[in-house]
C-alpha positions in Angstrom: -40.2 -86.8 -100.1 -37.4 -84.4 -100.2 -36.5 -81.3 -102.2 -40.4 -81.4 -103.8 -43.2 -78.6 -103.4 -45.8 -79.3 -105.4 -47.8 -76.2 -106.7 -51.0 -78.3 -106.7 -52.3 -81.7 -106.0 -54.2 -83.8 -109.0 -57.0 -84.6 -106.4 -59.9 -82.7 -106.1 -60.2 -80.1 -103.6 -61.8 -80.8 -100.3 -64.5 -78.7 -99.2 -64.7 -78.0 -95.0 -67.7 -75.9 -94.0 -68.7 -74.7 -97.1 -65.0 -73.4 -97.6 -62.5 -74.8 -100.4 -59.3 -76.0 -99.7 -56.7 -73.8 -101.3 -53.8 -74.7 -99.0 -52.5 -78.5 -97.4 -49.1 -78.3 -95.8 -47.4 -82.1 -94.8 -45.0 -82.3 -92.3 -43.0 -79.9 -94.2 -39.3 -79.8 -92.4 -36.1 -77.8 -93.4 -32.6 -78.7 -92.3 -29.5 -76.3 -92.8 -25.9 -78.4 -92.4 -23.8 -76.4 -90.0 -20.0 -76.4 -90.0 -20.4 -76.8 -86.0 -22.4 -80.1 -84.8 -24.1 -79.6 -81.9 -24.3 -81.8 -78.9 -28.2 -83.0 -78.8 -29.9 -85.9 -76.3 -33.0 -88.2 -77.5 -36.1 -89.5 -76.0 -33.5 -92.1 -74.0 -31.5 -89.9 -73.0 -28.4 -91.0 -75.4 -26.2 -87.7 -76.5 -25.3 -87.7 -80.2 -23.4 -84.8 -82.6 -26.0 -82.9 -84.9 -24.9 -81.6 -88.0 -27.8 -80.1 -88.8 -29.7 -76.4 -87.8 -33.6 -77.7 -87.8 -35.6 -74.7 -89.1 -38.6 -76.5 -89.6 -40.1 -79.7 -88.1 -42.5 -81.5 -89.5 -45.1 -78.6 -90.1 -49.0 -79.3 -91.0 -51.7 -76.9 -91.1 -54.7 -76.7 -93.5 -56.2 -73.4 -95.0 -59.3 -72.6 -96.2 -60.7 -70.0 -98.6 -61.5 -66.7 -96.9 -59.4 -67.6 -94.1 -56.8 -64.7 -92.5 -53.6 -66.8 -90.8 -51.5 -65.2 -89.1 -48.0 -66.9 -88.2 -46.2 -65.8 -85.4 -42.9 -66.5 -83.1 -39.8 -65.1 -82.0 -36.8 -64.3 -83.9 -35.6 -67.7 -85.5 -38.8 -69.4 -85.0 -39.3 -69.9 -88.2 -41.9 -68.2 -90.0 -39.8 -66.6 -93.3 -38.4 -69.8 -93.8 -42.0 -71.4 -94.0 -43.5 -68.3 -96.0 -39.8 -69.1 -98.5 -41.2 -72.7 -98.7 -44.6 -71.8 -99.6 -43.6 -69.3 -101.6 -40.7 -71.5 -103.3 -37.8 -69.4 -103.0 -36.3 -72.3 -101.0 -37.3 -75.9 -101.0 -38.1 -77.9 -97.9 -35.9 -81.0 -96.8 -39.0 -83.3 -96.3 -42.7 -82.9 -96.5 -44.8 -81.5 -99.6 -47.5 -79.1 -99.9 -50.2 -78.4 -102.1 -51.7 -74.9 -103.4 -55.1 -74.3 -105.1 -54.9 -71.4 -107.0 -52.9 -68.6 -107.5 -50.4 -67.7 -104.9 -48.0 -64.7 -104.6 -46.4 -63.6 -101.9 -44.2 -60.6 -100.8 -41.0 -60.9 -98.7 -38.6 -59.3 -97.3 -37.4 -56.0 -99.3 -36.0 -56.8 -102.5 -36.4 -60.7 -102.6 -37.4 -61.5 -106.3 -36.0 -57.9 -107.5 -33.3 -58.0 -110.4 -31.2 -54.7 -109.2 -29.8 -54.0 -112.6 -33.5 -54.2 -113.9 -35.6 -51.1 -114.0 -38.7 -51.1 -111.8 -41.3 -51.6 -115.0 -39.0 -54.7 -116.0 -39.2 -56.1 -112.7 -43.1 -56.2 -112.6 -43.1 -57.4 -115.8 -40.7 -60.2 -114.5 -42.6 -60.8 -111.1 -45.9 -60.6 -112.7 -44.7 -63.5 -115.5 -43.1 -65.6 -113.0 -46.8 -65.4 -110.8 -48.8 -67.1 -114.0 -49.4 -63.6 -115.7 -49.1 -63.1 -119.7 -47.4 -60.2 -121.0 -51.7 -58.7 -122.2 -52.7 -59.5 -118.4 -49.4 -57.8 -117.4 -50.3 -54.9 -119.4 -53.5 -54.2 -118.9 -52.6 -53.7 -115.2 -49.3 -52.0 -115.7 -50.4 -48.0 -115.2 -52.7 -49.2 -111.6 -49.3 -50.7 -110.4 -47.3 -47.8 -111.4 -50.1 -45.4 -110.0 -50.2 -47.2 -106.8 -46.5 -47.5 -106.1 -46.7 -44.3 -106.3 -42.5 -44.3 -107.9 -43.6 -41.7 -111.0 -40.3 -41.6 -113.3 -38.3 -43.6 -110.8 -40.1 -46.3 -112.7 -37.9 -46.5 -115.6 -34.5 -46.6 -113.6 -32.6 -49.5 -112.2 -34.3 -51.2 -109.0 -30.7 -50.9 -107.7 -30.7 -47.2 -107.1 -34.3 -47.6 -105.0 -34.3 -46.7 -100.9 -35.7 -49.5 -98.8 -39.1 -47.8 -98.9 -39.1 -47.8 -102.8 -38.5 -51.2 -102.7 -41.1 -52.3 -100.7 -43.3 -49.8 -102.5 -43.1 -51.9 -105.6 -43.0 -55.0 -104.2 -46.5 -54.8 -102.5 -47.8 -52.7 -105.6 -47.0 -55.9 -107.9 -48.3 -58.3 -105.2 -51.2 -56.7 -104.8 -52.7 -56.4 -108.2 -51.7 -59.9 -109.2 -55.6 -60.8 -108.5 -54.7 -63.7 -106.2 -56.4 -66.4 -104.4 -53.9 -66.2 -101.4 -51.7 -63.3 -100.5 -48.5 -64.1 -98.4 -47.1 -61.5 -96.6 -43.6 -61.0 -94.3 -44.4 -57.4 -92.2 -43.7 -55.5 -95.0 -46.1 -53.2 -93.5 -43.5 -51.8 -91.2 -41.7 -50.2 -94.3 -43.1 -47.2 -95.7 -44.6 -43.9 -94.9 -48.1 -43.6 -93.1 -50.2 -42.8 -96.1 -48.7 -45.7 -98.3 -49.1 -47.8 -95.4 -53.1 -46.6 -95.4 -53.4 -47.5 -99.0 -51.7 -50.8 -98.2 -54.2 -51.3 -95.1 -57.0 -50.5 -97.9 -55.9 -52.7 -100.5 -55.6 -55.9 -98.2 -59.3 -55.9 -97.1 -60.2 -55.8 -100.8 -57.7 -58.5 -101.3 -59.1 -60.5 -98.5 -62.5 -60.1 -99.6 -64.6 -62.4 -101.5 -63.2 -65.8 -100.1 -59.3 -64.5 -100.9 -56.8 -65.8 -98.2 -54.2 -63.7 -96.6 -51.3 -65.4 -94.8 -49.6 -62.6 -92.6 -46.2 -63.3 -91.1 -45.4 -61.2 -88.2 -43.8 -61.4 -84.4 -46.2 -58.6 -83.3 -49.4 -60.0 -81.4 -51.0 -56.5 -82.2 -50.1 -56.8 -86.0 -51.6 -60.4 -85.9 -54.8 -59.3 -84.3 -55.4 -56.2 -86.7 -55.6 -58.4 -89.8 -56.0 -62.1 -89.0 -58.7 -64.2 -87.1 -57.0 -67.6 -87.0 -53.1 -67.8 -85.9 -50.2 -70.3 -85.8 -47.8 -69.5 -83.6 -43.9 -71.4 -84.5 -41.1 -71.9 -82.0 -37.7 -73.3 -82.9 -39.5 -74.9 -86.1 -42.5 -75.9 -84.6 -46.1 -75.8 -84.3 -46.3 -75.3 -80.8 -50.5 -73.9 -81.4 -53.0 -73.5 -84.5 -56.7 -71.8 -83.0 -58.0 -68.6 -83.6 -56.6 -65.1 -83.1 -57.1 -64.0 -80.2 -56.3 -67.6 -77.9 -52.9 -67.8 -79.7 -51.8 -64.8 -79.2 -53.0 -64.5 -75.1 -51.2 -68.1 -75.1 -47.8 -66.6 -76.7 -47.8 -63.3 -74.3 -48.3 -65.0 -71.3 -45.9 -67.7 -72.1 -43.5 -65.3 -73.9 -44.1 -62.3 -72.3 -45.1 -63.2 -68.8 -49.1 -61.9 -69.6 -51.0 -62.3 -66.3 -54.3 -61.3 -65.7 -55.2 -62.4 -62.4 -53.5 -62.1 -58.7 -53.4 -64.7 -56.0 -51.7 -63.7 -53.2 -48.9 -66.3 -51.6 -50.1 -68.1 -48.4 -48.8 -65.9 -45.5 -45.4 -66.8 -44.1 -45.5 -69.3 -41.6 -44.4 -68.4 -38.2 -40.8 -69.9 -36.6 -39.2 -69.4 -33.3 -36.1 -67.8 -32.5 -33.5 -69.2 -29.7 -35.0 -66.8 -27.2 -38.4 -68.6 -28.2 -40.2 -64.9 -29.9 -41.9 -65.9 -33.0 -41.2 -64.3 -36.3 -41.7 -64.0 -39.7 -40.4 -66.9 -41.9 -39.0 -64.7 -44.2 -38.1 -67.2 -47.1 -41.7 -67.0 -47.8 -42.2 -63.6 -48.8 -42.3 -63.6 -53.2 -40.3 -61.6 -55.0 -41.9 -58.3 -56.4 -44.0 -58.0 -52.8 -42.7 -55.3 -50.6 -44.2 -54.9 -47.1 -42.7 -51.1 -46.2 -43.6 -51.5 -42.5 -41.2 -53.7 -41.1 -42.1 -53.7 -37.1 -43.7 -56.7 -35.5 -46.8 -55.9 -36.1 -46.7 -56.0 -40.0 -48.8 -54.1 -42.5 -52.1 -52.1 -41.7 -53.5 -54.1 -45.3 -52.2 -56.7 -47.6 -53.4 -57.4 -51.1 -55.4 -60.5 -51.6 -55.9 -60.7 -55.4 -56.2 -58.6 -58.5 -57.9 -59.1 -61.7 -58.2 -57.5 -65.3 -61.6 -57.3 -66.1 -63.1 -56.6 -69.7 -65.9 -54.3 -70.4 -68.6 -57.0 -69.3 -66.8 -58.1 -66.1 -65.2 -61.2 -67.4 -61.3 -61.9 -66.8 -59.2 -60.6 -69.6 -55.4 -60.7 -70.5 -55.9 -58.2 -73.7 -58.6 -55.4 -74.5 -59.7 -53.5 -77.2 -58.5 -50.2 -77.4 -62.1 -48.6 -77.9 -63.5 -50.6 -74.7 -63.7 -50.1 -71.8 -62.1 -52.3 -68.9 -61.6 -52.4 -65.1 -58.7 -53.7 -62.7 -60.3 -55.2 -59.4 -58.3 -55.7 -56.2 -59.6 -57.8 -53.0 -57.3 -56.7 -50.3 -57.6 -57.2 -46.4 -57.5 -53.9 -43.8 -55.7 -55.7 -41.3 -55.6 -52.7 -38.4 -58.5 -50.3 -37.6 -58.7 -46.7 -37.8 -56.9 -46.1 -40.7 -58.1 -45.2 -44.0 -56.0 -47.6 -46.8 -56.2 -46.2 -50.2 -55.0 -48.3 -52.9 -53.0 -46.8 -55.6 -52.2 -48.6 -59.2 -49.0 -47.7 -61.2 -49.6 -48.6 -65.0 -46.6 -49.0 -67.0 -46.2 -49.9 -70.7 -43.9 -52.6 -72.6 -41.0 -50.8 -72.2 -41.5 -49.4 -68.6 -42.6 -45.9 -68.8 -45.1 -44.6 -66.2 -48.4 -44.4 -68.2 -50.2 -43.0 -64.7 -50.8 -43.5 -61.0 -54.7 -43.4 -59.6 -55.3 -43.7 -56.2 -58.7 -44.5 -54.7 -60.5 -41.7 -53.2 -64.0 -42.4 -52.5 -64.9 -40.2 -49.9 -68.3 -41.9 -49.7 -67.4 -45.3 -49.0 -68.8 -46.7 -45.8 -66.8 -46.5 -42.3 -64.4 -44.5 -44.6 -62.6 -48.4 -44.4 -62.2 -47.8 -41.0 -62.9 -51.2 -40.1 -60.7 -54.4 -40.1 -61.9 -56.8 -43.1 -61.8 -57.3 -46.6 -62.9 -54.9 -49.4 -63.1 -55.0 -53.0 -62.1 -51.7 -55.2 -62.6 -51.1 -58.8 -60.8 -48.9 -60.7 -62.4 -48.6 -64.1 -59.9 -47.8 -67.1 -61.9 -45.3 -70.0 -62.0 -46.4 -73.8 -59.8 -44.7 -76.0 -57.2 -44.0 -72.8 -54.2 -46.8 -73.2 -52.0 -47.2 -76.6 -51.8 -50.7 -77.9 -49.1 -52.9 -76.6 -48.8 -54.6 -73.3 -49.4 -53.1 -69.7 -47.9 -54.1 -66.6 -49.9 -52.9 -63.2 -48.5 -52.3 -59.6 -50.8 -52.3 -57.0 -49.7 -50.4 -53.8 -51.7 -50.5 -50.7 -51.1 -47.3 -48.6 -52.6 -44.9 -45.8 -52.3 -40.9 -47.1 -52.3 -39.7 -43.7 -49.4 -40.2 -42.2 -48.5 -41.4 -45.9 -47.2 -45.0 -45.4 -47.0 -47.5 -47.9 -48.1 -51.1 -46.5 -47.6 -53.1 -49.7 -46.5 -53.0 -53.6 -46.8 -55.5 -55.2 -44.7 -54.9 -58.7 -46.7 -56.3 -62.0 -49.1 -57.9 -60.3 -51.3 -58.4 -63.3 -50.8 -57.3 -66.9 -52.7 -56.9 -70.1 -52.5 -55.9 -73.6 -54.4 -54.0 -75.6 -55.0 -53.7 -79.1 -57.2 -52.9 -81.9 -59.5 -54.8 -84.4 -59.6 -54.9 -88.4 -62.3 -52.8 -89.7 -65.0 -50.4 -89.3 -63.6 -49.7 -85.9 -60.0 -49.3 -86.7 -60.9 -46.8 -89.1 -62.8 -44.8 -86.7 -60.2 -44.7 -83.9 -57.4 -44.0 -86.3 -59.0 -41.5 -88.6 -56.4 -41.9 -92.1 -53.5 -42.2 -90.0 -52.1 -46.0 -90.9 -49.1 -46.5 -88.3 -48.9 -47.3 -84.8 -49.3 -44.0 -83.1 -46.3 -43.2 -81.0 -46.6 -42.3 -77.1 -48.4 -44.8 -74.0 -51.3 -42.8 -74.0 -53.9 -42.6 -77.1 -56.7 -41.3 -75.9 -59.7 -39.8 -78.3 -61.1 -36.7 -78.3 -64.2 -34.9 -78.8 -62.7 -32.3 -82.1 -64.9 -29.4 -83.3 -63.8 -27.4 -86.1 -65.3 -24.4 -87.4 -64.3 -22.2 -90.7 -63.2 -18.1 -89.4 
């Protein structure tokens, strides 16, 4: 059924735990014709000309009253173009879906704006095209204006508006419309930090009392801070549809190499040269594993595993920022009388050096003196790491002579991030951004009047 998007179905709405229905996507696809076909193979492995850029593919998901869905990918995955669909900017090539209730939905900057319109006209004109009459419209005209913030720039053309005006309006409409579902495309990223706070405000009173939000983003921490369920798109389709925080550990460790645990190789088998010595197979050694002894006898320790652990023990590939978690290594002392003291380099997203620890327990028995394997904890404090991903390097090494036996580079990794709600609100006080910097760490603040 092509070209149709049906703003609600004629059936009653289906009830699933207590919950109404309010959205039902069908296999909802969008095809753009290209001026280039593209060489494509199918299931038989027969290689025909495309003509066709496949933005969606047969999409389905269900929504329920109350629920928070987040939709997330990669550039080109998909998501605007299925937030346009829903929001019927555009109109898909095949499927249908059906809406209970009323729906707006805020795009990119500027989408729905007429630029030679003044910014009063346009809410008048989004509001009308949203279900609104002109005594509904007015009634909430002055709280729109007042929370936009724009003062006299209200009355002059939408044209002559910066990027952050823009989306100052645009969320100010959408959220006063009193809807039953709220679509949104990270228009959260535009704007200063105490509109963004109001913003941050208004949505939990928008998503309260069984309202819906549907939050397009390709930020795992932006999902996480406002939804609980998540879809996450690639190249047009659903690739997984569960709740927040599996998706999202799914899409970093597929996307974004994510590891929490360490297993070290098996060790490299042993070969003969033509003399008849043995040696080192070294085609075995992995990449990112760097042995900085290189004499026949090997390395005085070599790390067996490594694990990130949350705040009750239990393997972890993401955090909250306000917990507390751990990074365990197993390693094997491999020579006596040597004291190997593991060291951990943390590095964020974007490879800056968060910090180095080394272990230095001075009370730890036979001073690991002894040939065997040990087990260290290093244990990370709350309110330490900013959110985003983490990467870990674990480097075995004796401090006296200093020698470095083994680094292994990124051996696991973890993100950490923050939670919607009483929480948040703590750790951040009124500031509504991401705070800038690798570290974030809370302090104790006591302030006294002179």
């Amino acid at each position: 059924m092509a070209d149709t998007l049906p703003q609600s179905a004629p059936e009653a709405v289906t009830v699933e735990s207590d919950r109404a229905l309010v959205m039902d996507v069908q296999n909802i696809s969008k095809r753009y014709r290209m001026t280039s076909p593209v060489s494509r193979t199918d299931k038989d492995g027969n290689t025909y000309k495309d003509n066709y850029f496949h933005a969606l593919k047969d999409v389905s998901f269900k929504v329920f009253a109350g629920d928070r869905l987040g939709v997330m990918g990669h550039n080109g995955a998909g998501k605007s173009t299925l937030l346009k669909i829903l929001s019927r900017v555009v109109n898909p090539s095949d499927g249908e879906a059906f809406i209970h209730g009323r729906a707006t939905s805020l795009l990119e900057v500027g989408t729905g704006f007429n630029p030679k319109m003044t910014g009063k006209q346009n809410i008048y004109l989004n509001a009308a095209l949203h279900g609104l009459k002109r005594k509904e419209i007015d009634l909430r005209m002055e709280e729109i204006i007042a929370f936009s913030e724009l003062g006299r720039f209200i009355d002059e053309p939408v044209e002559t508006y910066s990027t952050g005006m823009r989306a100052r309006l645009g969320f100010s409409v959408a959220a006063h419309l009193d809807p039953d579902i709220l679509m949104l495309d990270e228009v959260l990223s535009v704007g200063d930090a105490a509109f963004q706070k109001k913003c941050l405000v208004r949505m939990d009173e928008i998503t309260g009392h069984d309202r819906t939000l549907l939050f397009v983003s390709h930020s795992t921490g932006a999902i996480r801070r406002f939804c609980d369920r998540c879809i996450w798109l690639d190249h047009g389709e659903v690739i997984m549809d569960d709740d927040v925080m599996t998706v999202t550990e799914a899409y970093e460790a597929q996307m974004m190499n994510v590891a929490a645990t360490y297993q070290a190789p098996q060790k490299a088998e042993k070969t003969e040269d033509k003399a008849g010595h043995s040696k080192a197979d070294k085609k075995k050694v992995p990449a990112g594993v760097l042995a900085a002894t290189d004499d026949d006898d090997g390395p005085g320790a070599e790390l067996v595993s490594a694990k990130v652990l949350d705040e009750v023990g239990q393997v972890a590939r993401s955090v909250k920022i306000d917990h507390p978690s751990a990074i365990e290594i197993v390693y094997d002392v491999l020579k006596p009388d040597m004291r190997i003291e593991p060291a951990l380099h943390v590095k964020n997203e974007i490879g800056d050096l968060m910090f180095v620890v080394a272990f230095t327990d001075d009370d730890f028995p036979g001073a690991i003196n002894t040939p065997g394997r040990y087990r260290s904890v290093a244990k990370i404090p709350p309110n330490l790491l900013n959110e985003g991903l983490h990467y870990v390097t674990v480097v075995m090494v004796t401090a006296d002579p200093l020698t470095r036996h083994q680094s292994v580079d990124n051996a696991v990794s973890f993100s950490v991030y923050e939670a919607q709600g009483d929480d948040l609100k703590r750790a951040r006080g009124r500031y509504s951004r991401n705070f800038p910097g690798g570290l974030r760490p809370r302090m104790d603040w006591s302030t006294e009047r002179e």
